[in-house]
C-alpha positions, 0 to 999 in steps of 0.5 A: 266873959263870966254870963252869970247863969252858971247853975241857972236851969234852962230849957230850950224846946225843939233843941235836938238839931239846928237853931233849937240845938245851938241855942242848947249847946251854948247854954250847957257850954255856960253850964246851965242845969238844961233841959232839951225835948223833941217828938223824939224822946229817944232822940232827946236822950241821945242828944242830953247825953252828947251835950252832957258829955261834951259841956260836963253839965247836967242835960236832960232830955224829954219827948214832947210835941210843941203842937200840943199843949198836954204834952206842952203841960207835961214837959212843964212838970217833968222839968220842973220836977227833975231840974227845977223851975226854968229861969231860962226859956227858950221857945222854938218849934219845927217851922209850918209846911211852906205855901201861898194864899192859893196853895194853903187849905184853911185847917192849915192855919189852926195848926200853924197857929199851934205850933209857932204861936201858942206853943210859945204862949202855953209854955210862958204861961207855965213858967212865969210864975216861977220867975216872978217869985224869983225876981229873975228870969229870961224869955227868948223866943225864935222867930224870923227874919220874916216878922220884918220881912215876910217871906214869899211861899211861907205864908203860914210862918209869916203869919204865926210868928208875927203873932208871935212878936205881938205877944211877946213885946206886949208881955215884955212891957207887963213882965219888967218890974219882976225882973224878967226879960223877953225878947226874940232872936230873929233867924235869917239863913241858916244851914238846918234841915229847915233850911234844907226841906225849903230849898228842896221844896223849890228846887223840886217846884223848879227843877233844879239841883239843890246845890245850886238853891243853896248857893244862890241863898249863900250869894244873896247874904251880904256875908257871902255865907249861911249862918251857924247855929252855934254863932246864933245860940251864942246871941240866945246865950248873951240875952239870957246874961245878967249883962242883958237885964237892960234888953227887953221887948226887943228883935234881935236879928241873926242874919248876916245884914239880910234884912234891908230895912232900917228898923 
């Protein structure tokens, strides 16, 4: 199927590895002009080079820490200037240490807030102006499964990224008549070094071997297994379609039927 973004810039933040990567993966698989950023520059450069070689389309990548908005508003003016204004954007940041309301110290939150809510917020602000000018333009956030489930021992996630939401489908509402689309992909178990730093927090905190933390994630999905990152950038790819301009201010889970709810 033909997405219709090909030629399309597209910029997915903390895209190096896991979620942030699949998502840039399978965008530059459609040949979008992509630009990826991590802390990491040398890191980003590395991983532009890879998915340049591997997709034959333009990647470029930035240093850039998504808890801080000067770098934030500088890795605005460097894509802008290298690539072009995003018609795509792809928010996602590292996910906030885990704990409990008794575990958590209060300049904790300050921090998390930062990270997983006013990253997103800062780099929107930037980039909508462009899009509205275009009449065009795709906004697809990563949250969590946890904004309709929150999950225990991640206080600080639960709270940033439901924040996060609040925003998102308020502006997707404000953003409709421009042409513009903004919704969220809601991750539930995938094989990502998130995914491995939380499971060797709790295996340390209950002294057991890793493997058998992992397992039990794997048994506890209806599918049996942990999802792909590559089969969730496949669902950022298809938001990001000209087929999605109907699908707006929507959470879209990826999580393998997890979620038990029914809405």
């Amino acid at each position: 199927m033909d997405f219709g973004i090909q030629g399309k810039v597209a910029l997915v933040t903390a895209s190096t590895r896991g979620l942030g990567r699949g998502c840039a993966e399978q965008l530059a698989s459609e040949h979008c002009k992509l630009a990826i950023c991590s802390r990491n520059p040398t890191e980003a450069t590395q991983v532009a080079r890879e998915l340049s070689q591997k997709t034959g389309t333009q990647v470029v990548g930035f240093g850039a820490d998504m808890g801080n908005a000067e770098e934030i508003n500088r890795l605005i003016q460097e894509v802008q200037a290298s690539l072009g204004d995003p018609d795509i954007l792809v928010t996602n940041a590292g996910g906030p240490p885990p704990g409990t309301f008794a575990t958590t110290p209060l300049d904790a939150y300050e921090k998390a807030l930062g990270l997983n809510l006013m990253s997103a917020v800062h780099l929107i602000h930037g980039l909508t102006p462009a899009m509205v000018s275009k009449g065009w333009g795709r906004i697809i956030a990563i949250t969590s499964i946890s904004v309709k489930q929150p999950i225990g021992n991640l206080l600080l996630s639960n709270m940033a990224r439901t924040g996060l939401t609040g925003f998102l489908k308020t502006i997707a509402t404000e953003l409709a008549p421009s042409g513009i689309t903004v919704n969220a992909l809601l991750p539930g178990t995938h094989r990502t070094s998130r995914i491995d730093q939380l499971a060797q927090h709790r295996a340390d905190q209950e002294n057991r071997p890793v493997a058998e933390i992992i397992q039990e994630m794997k048994d506890a999905n209806p599918c049996k297994t942990i999802g792909d990152p590559l089969d969730f950038g496949a669902a950022a790819v298809f938001l990001a379609s000209v087929q999605a301009r109907y699908i707006t201010g929507q959470n879209l889970l990826i999580d393998g039927g997890n979620y038990r709810g029914l809405i």
